[in-house]
N, C-alpha and C positions, 0 to 999 in steps of 0.2 A: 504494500500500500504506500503511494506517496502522496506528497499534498502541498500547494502549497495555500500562505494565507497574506490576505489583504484588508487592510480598514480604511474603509472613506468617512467625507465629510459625515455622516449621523450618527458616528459610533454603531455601525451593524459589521459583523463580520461574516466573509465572506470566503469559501473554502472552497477550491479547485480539488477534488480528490479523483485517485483511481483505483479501483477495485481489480488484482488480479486473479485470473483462474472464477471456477463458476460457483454460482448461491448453492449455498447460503455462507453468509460473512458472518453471522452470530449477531447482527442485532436487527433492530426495526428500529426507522424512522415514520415520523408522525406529525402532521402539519404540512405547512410550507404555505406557497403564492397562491396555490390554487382554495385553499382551506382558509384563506385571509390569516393565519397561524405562522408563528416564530417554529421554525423547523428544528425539531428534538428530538434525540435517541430515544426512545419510550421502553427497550427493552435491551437486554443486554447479555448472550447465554455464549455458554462453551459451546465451538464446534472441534472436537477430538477426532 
């Protein structure tokens, strides 16, 4: 996984990420632009 990060002018931060190889990555996101919602990890599990 790499990433990089950025902040502008309203204090919002904003994350370039990549995910390698296929799902599942161990967590869930929840929200975002479309939900009018601050986008958040909502879960977070071991993948072994």
């Amino acid at each position: 996984m790499s990433g990089d990060h950025h902040n502008d002018k309203e204090a919002m931060s904003i994350y370039c990420i990549t995910l390698n190889g296929p799902a599942p990555w161990g967590f869930r996101l929840q929200g975002g632009k479309d939900f009018s919602m601050p986008l958040t990890v909502s879960r977070v599990s071991c993948v072994c």
